[in-house]
C-alpha positions in Angstrom: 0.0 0.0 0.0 2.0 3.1 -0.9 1.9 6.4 1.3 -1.5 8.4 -1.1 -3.2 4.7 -0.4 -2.7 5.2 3.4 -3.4 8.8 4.0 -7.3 9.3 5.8 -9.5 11.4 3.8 -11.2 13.7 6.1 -14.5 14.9 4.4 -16.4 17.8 5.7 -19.8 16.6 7.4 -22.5 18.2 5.3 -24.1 19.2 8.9 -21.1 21.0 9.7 -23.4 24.0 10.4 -26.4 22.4 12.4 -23.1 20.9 14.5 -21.5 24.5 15.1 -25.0 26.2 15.9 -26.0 22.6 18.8 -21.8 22.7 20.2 -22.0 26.7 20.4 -25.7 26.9 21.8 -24.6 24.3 24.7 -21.1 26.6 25.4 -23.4 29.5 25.7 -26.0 27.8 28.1 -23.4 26.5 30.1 -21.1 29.3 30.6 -23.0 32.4 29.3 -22.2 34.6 26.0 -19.4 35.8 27.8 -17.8 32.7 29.0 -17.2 31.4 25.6 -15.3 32.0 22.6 -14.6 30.9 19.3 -11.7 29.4 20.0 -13.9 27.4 22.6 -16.1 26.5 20.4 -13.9 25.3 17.7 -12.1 23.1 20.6 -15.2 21.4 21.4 -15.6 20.6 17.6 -12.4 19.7 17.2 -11.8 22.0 14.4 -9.7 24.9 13.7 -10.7 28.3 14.8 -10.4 29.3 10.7 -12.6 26.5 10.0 -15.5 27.5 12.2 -15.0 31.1 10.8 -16.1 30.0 7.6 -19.6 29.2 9.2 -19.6 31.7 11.3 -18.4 35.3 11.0 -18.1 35.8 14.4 -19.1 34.6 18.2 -22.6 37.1 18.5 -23.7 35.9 15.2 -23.6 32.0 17.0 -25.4 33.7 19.9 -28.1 35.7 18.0 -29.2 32.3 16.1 -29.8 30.5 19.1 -32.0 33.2 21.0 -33.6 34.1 17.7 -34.5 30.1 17.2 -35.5 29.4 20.9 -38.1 32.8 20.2 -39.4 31.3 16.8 -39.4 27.7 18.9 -41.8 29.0 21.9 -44.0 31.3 19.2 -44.5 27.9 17.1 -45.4 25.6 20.9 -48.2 28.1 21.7 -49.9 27.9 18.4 -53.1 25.1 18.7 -52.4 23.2 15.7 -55.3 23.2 12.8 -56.6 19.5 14.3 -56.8 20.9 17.6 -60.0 23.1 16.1 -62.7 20.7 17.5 -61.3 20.5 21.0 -62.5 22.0 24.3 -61.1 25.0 25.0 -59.2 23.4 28.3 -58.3 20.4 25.5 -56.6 23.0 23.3 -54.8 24.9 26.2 -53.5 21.6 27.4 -52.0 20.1 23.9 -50.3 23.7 24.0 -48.9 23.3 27.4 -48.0 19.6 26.7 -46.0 21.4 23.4 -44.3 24.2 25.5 -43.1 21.5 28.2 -41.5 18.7 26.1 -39.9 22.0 23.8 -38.4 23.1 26.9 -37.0 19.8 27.6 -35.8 19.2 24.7 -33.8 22.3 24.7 -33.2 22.5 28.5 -28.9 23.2 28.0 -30.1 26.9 26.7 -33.5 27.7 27.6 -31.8 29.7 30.4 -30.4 31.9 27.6 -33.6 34.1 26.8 -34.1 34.9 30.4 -30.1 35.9 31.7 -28.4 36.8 28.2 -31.0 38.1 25.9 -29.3 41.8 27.1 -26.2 41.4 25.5 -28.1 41.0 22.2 -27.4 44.1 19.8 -30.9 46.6 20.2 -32.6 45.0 16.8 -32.5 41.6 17.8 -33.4 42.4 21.1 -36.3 44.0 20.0 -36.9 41.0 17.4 -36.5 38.2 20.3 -39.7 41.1 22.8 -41.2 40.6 19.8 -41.3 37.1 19.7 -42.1 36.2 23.2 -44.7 38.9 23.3 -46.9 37.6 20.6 -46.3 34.1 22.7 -47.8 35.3 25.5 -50.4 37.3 23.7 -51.6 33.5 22.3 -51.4 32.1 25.4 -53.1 35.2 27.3 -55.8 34.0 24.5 -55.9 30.4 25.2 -56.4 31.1 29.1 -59.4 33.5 28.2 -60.9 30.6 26.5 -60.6 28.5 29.1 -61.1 31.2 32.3 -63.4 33.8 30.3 -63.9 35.7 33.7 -60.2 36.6 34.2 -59.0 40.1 33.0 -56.6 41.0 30.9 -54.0 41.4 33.9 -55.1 38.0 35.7 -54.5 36.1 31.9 -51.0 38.2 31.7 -49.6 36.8 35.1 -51.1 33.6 34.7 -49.4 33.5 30.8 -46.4 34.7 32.2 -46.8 32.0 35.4 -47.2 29.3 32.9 -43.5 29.8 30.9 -41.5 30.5 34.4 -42.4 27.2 35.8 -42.0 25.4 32.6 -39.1 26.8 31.7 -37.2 27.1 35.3 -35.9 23.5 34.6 -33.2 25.5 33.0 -32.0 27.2 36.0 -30.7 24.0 37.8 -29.5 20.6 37.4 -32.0 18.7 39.5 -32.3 15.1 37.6 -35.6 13.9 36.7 -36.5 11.5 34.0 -38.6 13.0 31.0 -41.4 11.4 31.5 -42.0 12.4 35.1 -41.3 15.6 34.9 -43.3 15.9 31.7 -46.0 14.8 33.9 -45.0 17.0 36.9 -45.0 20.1 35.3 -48.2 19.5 33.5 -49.9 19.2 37.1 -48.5 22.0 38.2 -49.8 24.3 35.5 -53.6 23.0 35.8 -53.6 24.8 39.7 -51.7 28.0 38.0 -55.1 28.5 35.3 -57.7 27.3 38.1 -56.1 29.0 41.2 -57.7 31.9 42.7 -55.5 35.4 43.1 -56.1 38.1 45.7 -56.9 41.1 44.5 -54.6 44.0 44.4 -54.4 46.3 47.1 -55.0 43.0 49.8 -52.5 43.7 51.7 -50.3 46.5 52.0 -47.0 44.3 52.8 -44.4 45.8 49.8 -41.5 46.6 51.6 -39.9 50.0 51.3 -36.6 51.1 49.6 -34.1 52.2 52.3 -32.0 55.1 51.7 -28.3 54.7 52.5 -26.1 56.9 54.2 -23.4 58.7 52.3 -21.5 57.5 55.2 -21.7 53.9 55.0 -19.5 53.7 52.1 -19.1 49.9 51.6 -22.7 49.7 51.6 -23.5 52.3 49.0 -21.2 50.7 46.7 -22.3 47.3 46.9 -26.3 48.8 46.1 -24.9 50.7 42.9 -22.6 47.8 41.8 -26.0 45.5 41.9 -27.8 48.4 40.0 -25.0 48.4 37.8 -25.1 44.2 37.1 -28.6 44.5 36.5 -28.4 47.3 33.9 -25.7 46.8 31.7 -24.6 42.8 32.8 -21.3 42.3 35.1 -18.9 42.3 31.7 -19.5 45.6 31.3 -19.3 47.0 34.1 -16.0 48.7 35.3 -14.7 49.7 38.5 -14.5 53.3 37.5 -18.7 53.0 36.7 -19.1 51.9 40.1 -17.0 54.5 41.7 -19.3 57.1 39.5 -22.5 55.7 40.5 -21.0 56.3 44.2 -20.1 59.3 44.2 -16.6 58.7 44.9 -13.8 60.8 43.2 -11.6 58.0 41.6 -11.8 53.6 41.0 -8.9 53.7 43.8 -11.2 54.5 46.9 -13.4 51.9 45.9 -10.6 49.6 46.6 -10.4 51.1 50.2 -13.5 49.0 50.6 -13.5 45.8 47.9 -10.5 44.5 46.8 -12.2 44.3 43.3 -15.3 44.2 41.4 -15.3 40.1 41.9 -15.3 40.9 45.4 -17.9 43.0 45.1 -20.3 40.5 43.3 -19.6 37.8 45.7 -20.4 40.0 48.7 -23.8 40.7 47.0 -24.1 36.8 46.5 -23.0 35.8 50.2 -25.9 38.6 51.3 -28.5 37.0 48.9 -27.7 33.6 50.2 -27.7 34.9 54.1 -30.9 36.3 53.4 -32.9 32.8 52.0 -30.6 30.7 54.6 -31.2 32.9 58.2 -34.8 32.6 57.7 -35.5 28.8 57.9 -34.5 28.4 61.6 -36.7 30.7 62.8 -39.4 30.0 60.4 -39.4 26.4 61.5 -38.5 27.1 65.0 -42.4 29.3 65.3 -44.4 27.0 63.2 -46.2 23.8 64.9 -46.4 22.1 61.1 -44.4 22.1 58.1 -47.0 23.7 55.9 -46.8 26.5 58.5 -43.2 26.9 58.2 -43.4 26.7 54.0 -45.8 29.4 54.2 -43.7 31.8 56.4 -40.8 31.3 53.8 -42.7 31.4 50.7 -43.7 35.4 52.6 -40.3 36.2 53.3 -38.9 35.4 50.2 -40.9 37.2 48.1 -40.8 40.3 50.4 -36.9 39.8 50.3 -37.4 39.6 46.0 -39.4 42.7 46.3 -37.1 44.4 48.5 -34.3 43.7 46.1 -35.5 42.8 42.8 -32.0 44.0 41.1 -30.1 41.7 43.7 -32.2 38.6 43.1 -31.8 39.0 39.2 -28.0 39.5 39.1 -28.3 36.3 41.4 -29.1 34.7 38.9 -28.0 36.2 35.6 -24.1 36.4 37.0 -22.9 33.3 39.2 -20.9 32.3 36.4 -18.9 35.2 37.2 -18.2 34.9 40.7 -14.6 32.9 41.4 -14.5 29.1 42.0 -13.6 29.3 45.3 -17.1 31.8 46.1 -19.0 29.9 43.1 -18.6 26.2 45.4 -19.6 27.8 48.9 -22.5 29.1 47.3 -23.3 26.6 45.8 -23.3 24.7 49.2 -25.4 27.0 50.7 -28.0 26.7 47.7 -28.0 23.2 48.2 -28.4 23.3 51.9 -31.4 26.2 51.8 -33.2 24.0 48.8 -33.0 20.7 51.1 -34.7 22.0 53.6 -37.2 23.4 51.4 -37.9 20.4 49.6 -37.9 18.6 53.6 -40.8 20.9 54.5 -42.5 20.7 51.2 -42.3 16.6 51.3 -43.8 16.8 54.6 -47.0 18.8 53.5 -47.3 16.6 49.9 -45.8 13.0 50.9 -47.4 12.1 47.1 -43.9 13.9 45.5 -41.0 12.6 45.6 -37.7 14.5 46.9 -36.8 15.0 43.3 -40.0 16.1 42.1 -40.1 18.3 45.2 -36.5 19.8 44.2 -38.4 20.7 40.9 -41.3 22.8 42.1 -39.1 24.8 45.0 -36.5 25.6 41.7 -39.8 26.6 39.9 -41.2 28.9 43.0 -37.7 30.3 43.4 -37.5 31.1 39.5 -41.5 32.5 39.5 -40.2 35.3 41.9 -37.6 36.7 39.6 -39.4 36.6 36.7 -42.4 38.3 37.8 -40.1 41.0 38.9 -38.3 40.7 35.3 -41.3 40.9 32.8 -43.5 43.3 35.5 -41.5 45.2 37.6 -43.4 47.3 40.0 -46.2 47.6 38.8 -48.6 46.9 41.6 -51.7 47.2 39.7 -50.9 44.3 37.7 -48.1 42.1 39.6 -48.4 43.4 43.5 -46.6 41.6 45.9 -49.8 39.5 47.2 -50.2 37.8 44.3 -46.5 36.7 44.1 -47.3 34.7 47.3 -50.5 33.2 46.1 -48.4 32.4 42.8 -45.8 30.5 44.2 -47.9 28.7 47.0 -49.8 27.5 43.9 -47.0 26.5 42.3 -45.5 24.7 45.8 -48.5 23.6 46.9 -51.4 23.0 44.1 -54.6 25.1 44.4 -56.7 22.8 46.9 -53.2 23.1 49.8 -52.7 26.7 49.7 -54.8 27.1 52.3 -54.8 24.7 54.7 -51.2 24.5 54.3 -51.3 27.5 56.0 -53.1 26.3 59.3 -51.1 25.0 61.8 -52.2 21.4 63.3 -54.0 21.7 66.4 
């Protein structure tokens, strides 16, 4: 066999593409637009970086097809298909929801995308992904009106909204649960999210007020405009020098009188989020004569705690990625430690879910939080704090336990 026989022709899959668009869109889920590269990228496909330029003219333009397809992929689940015509409205409404769910599975790695990265998307295609999700949730808004024809427009909007955070808050986490169970899980948890009932706005008056901070207490000034800061513009772009501005302080040097850098500064806004959730189990637990008791108290102070610090709980969530290994492990540990006992209390009121099923809906309550802060912000007529409670003690509980998880035993 002579030396042209030997050589290994190496043809170019004719998939090449699809291949670069599913390797890039699992970097990107896994380690955020600004974790990756194309040198990344082309690693994981084992090709040169030249090679995936050819494809790909640069890293954003990776990034913007796989928002742009996950926005055409939930527009295209919430449309009832033409055979769906004869159904019951409830029939129609649950073939969507059946849709949305095994979508999201499917594409769990980068569901996460739309709701933490869709900022660093140039301002068309930002605008083009609103657009998208916006005529979603217009069909959806639709689809519950069939079903609910009593609800107003609001009501429909938070249930719509309700609907896709549970769904999609599987991306958020890693908790394990075979398809088909959790197929079936979250389908039973969106039945109690159309059929629960909501207070009304203006129940109780328990939003909690913004403090104002003391020029004096420096460290704590800057830590408040650094979160601002994460939440506006993302953590990559943000300097030290924009944090000094924000604060009032003449150069980036006397912020280092406080923070050693702006790491430092994002973990210390981490470890306060994390003290928050975590110092309110003991004495939650330790006031309560039943688990659903307890549940109840934490399910109040959480959201109060969201509400207090919406920008905090976002960049929570948007930025771990960005905190150091060391900080990115103990919280971690904490997380895990402050879900347990969740999921121990939530077990004890509904013994029918497993611990792993369990660890899915307290993942789903936590996410419900943010993202009624994201899409309504403070807007109390539509999204006041009451009906953040009722929302996720639906979504923990199911309709028919809300309230008698509530009542202690005698």
């Amino acid at each position: 066999m002579n030396v042209e026989e030997q050589r290994v022709i190496r043809r170019r899959p004719k998939n090449r593409r699809a291949q670069i668009a599913a390797t890039s869109a699992a970097a990107f889920g896994s380690l955020g637009y600004h974790g990756v590269s194309m040198e990344d990228i082309a690693a994981r496909l084992g090709i040169s970086s030249a090679a995936l330029y050819r494809h790909y003219p640069s890293k954003y333009a990776l990034f913007r097809e796989e928002l742009l397809r996950l926005g055409q992929l939930t527009l295209d689940s919430v449309t009832p298909p033409d055979e769906s015509e004869g159904l019951t409205p409830r029939a129609r409404l649950e073939s969507v929801l059946d849709k949305i769910i095994a979508e999201t599975i499917a594409n769990r790695a980068t569901v996460t995308l739309v709701r933490w990265e869709q900022r660093y998307l140039d301002e068309t295609d930002r605008q083009t992904l609103s657009d998208q999700f916006a005529r979603a949730l217009s069909v959806l808004r639709g689809l519950i009106g069939d079903v609910r024809p009593e609800l107003d427009e609001h009501e429909r909007a938070l249930r719509a909204v309700a609907l896709f955070s549970v769904i999609s808050s599987i991306g958020d986490h890693h908790a394990a649960l075979p398809a088909k169970p959790l197929t079936a899980l979250l389908h039973s948890t969106c039945g109690p999210l159309i059929d629960g009932e909501l207070p009304p706005p203006g129940t109780a008056a328990t939003t909690p007020r913004a403090t104002e901070i003391p020029q004096s207490f420096k460290h704590e000034l800057l830590l408040k405009k650094a979160v601002e800061l994460f939440h506006q513009r993302g953590y990559p772009n943000v300097s030290v020098e924009d944090i000094a501005t924000a604060a009032d302080l003449s150069a980036a040097s006397a912020v280092y009188r406080y923070y050693r850098s702006k790491g430092d500064l994002l973990a210390a806004a981490f470890r306060r989020a994390a003290d928050r959730v975590s110092g309110a189990i003991g004495p939650a637990v330790a006031s309560s004569s039943a688990p659903g008791e307890a549940l109840t108290k934490l399910i109040d102070l959480y959201v109060a705690g969201s509400f207090a610090e919406r920008e905090l709980t976002f960049v929570y969530y948007a930025e771990f990625g960005h905190v150091s290994p060391e900080e990115r492990t103990m919280l971690r540990n904490v997380q895990r430690l402050i879900v347990a006992e969740w999921v121990r209390l939530l077990v004890a009121v509904r013994p029918e879910l497993s611990e792993g099923e369990a660890r899915i809906l307290v993942h789903a309550g936590f996410g419900l939080v943010v993202d009624m802060g994201r899409v309504f912000g403070d807007n109390e007529r539509i999204c006041p704090q009451e009906r953040v409670i009722r929302l996720m003690e639906i979504t923990l509980f199911g309709t028919e336990r809300v309230i008698e998880a509530a009542v202690p035993e005698p």
